[in-house]
N, CA, C and O atoms as a printed pandas DataFrame, in Angstrom:
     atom_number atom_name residue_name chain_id  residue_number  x_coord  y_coord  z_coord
0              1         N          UNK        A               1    0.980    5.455   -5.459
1              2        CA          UNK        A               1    0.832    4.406   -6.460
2              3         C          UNK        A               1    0.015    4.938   -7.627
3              4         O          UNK        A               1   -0.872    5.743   -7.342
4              5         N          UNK        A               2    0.203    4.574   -9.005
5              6        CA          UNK        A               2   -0.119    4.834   -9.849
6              7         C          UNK        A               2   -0.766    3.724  -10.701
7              8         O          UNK        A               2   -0.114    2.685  -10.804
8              9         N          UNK        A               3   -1.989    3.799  -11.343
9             10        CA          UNK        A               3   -2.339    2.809  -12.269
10            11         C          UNK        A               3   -1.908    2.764  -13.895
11            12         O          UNK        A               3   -1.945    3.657  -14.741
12            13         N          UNK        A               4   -1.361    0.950  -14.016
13            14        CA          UNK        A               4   -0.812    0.927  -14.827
14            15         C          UNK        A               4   -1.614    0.341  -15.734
15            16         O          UNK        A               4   -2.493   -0.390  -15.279
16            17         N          UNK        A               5   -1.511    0.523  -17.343
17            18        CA          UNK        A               5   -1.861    0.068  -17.998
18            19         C          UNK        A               5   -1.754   -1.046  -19.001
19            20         O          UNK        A               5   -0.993   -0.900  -19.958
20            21         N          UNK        A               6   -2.536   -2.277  -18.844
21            22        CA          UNK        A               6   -2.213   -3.527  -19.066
22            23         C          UNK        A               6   -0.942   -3.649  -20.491
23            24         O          UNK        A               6    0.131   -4.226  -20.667
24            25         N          UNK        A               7   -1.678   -2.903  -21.131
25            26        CA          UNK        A               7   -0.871   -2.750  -22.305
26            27         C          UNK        A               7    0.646   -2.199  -22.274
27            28         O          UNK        A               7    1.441   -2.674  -23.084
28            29         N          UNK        A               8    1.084   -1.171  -21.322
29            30        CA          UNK        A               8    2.418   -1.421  -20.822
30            31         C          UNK        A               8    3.281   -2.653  -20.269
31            32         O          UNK        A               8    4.321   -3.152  -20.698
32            33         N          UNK        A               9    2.235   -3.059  -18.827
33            34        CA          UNK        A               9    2.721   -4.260  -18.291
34            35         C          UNK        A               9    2.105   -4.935  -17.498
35            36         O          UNK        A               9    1.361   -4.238  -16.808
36            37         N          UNK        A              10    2.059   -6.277  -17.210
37            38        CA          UNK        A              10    1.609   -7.259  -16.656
38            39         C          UNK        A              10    1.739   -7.382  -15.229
39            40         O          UNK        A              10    2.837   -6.956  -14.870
40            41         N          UNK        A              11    1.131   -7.746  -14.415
41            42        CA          UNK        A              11    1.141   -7.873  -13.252
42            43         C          UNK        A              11    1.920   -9.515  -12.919
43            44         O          UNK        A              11    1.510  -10.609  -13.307
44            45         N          UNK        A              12    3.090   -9.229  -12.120
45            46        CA          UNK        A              12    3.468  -10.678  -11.821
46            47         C          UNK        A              12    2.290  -11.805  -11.534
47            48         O          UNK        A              12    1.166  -11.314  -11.429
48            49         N          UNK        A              13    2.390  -13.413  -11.373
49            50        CA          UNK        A              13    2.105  -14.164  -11.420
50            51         C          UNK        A              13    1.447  -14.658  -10.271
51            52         O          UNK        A              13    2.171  -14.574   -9.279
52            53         N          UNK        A              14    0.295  -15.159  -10.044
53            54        CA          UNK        A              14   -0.038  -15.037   -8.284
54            55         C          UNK        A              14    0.086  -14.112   -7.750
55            56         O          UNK        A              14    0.487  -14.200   -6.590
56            57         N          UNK        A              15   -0.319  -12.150   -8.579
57            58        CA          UNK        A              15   -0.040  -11.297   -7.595
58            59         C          UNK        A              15   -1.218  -10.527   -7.254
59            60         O          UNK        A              15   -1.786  -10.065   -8.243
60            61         N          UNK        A              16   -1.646  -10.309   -6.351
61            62        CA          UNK        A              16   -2.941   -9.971   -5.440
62            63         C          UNK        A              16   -2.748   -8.346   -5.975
63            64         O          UNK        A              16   -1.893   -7.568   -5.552
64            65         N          UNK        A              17   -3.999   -7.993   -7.241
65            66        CA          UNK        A              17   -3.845   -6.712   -7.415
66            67         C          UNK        A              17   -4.997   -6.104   -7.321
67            68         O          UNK        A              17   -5.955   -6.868   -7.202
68            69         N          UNK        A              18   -5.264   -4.805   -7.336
69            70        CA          UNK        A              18   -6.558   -3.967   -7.859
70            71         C          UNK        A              18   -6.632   -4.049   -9.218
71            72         O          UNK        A              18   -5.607   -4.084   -9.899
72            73         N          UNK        A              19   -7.754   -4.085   -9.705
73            74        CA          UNK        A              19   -7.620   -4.141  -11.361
74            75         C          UNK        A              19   -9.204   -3.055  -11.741
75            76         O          UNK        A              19  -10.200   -3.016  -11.018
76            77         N          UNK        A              20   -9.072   -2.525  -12.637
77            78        CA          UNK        A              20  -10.092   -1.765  -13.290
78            79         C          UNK        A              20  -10.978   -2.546  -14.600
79            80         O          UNK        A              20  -10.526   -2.784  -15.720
80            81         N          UNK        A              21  -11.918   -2.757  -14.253
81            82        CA          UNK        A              21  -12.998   -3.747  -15.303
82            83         C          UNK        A              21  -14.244   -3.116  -15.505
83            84         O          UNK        A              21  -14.466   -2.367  -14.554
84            85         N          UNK        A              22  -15.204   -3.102  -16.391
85            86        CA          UNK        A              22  -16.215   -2.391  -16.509
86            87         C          UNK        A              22  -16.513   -1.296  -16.117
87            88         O          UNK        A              22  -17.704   -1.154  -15.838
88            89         N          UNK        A              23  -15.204    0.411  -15.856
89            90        CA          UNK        A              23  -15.421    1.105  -15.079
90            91         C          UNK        A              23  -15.678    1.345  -13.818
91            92         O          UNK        A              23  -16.081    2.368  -13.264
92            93         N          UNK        A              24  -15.228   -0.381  -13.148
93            94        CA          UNK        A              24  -15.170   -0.677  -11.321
94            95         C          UNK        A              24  -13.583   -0.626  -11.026
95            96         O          UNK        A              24  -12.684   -0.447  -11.847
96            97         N          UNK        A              25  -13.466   -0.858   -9.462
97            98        CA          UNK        A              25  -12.423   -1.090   -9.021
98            99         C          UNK        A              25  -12.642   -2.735   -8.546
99           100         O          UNK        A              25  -13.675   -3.057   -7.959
100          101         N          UNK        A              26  -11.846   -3.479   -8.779
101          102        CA          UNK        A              26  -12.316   -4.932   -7.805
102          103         C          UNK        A              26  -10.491   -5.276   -7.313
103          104         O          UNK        A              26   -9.489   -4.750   -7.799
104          105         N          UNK        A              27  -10.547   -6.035   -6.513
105          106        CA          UNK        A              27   -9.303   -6.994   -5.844
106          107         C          UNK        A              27   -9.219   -7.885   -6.370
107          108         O          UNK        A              27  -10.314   -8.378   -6.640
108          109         N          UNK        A              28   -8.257   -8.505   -6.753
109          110        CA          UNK        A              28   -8.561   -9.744   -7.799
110          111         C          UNK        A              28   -7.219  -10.420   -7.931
111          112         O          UNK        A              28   -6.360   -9.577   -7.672
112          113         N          UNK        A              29   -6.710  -11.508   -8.206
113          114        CA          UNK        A              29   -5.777  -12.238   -7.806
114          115         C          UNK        A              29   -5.613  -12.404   -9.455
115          116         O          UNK        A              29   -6.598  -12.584  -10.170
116          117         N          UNK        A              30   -4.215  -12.320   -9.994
117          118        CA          UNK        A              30   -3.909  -12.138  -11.162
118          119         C          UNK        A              30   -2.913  -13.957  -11.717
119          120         O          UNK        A              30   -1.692  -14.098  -11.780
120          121         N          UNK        A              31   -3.790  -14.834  -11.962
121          122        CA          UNK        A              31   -2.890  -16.205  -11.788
122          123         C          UNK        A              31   -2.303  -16.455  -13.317
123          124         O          UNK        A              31   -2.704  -15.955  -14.368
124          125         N          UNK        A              32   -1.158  -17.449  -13.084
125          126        CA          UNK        A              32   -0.451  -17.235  -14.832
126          127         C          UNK        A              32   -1.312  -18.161  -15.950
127          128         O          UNK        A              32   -1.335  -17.817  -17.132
128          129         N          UNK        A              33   -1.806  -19.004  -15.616
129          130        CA          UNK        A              33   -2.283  -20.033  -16.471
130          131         C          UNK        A              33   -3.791  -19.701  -16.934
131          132         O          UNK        A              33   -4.349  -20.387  -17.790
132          133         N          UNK        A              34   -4.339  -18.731  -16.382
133          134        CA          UNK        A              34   -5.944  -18.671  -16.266
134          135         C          UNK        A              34   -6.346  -17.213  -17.462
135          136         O          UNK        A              34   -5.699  -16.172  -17.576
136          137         N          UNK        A              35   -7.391  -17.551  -18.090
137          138        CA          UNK        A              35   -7.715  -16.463  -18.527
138          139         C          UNK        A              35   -8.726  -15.687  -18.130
139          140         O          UNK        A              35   -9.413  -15.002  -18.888
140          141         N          UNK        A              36   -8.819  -15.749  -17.216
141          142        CA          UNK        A              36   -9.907  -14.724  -15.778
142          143         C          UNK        A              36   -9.028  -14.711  -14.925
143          144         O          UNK        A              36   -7.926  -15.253  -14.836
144          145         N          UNK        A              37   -9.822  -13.791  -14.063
145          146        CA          UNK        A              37   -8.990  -13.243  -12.674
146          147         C          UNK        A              37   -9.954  -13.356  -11.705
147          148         O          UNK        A              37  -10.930  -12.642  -11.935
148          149         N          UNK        A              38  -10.028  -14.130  -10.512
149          150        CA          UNK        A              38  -11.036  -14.505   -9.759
150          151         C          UNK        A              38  -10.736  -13.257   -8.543
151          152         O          UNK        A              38   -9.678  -13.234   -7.915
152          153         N          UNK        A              39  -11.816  -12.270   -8.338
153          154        CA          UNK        A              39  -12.077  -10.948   -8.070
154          155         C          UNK        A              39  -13.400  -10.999   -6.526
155          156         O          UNK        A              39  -14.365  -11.716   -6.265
156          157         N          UNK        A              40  -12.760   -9.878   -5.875
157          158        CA          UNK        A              40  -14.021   -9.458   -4.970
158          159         C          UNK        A              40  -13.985   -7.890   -5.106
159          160         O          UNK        A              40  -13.118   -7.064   -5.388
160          161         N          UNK        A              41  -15.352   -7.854   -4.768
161          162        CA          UNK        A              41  -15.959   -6.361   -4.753
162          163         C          UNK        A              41  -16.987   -6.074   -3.512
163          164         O          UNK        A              41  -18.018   -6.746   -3.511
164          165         N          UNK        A              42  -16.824   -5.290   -2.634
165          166        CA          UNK        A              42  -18.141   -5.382   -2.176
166          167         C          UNK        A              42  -19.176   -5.762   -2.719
167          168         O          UNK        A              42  -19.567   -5.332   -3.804
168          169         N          UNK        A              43  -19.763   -6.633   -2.022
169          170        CA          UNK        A              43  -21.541   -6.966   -2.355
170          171         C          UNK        A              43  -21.085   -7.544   -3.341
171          172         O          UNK        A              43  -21.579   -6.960   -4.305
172          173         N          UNK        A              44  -20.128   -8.727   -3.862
173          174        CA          UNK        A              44  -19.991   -8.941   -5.348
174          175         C          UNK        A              44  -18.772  -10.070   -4.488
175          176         O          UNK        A              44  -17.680   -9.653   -4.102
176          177         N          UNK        A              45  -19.210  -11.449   -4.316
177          178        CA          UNK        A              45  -17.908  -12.166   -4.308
178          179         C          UNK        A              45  -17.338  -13.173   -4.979
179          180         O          UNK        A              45  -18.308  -13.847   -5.326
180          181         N          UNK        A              46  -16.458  -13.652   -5.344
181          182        CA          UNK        A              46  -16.277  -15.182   -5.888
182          183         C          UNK        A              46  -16.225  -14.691   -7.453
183          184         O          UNK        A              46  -16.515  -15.597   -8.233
184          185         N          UNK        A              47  -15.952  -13.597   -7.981
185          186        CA          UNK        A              47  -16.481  -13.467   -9.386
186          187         C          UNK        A              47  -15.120  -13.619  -10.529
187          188         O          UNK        A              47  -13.924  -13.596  -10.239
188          189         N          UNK        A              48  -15.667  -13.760  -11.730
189          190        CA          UNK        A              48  -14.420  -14.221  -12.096
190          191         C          UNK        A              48  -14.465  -12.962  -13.330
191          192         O          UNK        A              48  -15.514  -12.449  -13.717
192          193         N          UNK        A              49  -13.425  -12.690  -13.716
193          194        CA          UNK        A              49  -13.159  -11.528  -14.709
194          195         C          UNK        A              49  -12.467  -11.776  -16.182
195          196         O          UNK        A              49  -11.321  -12.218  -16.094
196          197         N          UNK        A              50  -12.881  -11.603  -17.319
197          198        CA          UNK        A              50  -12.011  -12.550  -18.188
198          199         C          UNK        A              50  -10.689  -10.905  -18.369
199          200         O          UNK        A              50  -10.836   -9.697  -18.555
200          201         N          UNK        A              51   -9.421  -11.914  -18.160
201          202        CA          UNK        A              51   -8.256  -10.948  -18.299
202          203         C          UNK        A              51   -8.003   -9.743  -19.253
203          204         O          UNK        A              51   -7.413   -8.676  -19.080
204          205         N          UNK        A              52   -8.812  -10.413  -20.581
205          206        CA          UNK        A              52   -8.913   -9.443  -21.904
206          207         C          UNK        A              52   -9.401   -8.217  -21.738
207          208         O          UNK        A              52   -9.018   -7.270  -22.424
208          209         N          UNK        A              53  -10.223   -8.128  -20.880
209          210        CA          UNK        A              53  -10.838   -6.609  -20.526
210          211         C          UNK        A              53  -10.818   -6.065  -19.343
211          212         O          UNK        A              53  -11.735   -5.473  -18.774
212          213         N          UNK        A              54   -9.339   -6.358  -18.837
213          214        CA          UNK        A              54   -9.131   -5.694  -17.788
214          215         C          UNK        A              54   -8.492   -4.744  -18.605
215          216         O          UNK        A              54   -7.901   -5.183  -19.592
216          217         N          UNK        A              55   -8.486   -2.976  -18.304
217          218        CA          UNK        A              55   -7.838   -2.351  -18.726
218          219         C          UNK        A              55   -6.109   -1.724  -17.905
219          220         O          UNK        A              55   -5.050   -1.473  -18.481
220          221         N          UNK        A              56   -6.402   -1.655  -16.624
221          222        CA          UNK        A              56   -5.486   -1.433  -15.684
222          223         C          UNK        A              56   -5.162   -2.123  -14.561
223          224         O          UNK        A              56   -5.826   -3.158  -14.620
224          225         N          UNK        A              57   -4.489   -2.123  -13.538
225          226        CA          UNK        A              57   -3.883   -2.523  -12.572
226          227         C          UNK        A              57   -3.071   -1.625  -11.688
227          228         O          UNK        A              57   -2.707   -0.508  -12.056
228          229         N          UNK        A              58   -2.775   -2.177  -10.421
229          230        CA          UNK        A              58   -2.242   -1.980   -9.502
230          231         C          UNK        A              58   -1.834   -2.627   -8.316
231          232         O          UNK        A              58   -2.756   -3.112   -7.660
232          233         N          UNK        A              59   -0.645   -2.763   -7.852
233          234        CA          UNK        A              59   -0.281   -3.632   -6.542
234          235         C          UNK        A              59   -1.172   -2.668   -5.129
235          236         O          UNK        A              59   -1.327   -1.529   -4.687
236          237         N          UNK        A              60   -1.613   -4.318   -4.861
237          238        CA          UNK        A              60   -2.470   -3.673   -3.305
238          239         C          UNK        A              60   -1.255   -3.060   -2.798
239          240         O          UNK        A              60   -0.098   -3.114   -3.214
240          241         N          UNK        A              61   -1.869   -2.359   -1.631
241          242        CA          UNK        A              61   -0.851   -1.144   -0.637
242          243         C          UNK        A              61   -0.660   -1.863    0.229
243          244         O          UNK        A              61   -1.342   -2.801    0.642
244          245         N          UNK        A              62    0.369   -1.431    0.588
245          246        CA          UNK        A              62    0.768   -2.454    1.911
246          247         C          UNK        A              62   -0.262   -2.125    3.151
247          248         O          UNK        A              62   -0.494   -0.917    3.215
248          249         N          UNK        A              63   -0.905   -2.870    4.104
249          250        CA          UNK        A              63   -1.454   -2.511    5.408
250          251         C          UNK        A              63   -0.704   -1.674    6.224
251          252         O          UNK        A              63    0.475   -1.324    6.267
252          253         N          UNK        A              64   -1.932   -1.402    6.998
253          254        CA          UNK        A              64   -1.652    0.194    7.799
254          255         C          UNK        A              64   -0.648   -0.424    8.648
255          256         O          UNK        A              64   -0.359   -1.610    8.489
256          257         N          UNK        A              65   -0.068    0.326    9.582
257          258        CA          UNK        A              65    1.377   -0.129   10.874
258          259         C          UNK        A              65    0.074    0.485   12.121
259          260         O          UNK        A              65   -0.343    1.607   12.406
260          261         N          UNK        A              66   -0.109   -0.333   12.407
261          262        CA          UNK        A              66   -0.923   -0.463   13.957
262          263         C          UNK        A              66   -0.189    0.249   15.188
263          264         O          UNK        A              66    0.987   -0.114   15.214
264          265         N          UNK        A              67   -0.379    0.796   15.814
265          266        CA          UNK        A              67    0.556    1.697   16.632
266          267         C          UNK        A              67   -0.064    1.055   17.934
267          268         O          UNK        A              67   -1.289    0.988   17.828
268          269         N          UNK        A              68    0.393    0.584   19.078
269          270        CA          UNK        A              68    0.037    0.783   20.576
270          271         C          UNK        A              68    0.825    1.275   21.155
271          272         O          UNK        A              68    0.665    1.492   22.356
């Protein structure tokens, strides 16, 4: 996976991404109507991000395949 840059393209609507903000990485849920992105970080929860200065993105990875 590669990070994209907002200015190319948008992350679908309700889509659970990584996003790059202040030189962090956070998880952050990308919603259509909102102009923040309500984000967790370690040690950092509930926080909200205003969209304008997100510079990048990325779709979370899919979870690991559990083997027994």
């Amino acid at each position: 996976m590669t990070w994209i840059s907002v200015k190319d393209k948008l992350p679908e609507n309700v889509e659970d991404v990584l996003i790059v903000y202040d030189k962090s990485v956070y998880v952050g849920v990308w919603w259509p109507d909102s102009a923040v992105i309500f984000a967790n970080q370690p040690g950092m929860y509930d926080d909200t991000i205003p969209k304008n200065e997100v510079t990048h993105w990325m779709p979370l990875p899919p979870p690991p395949t559990v083997t027994k």
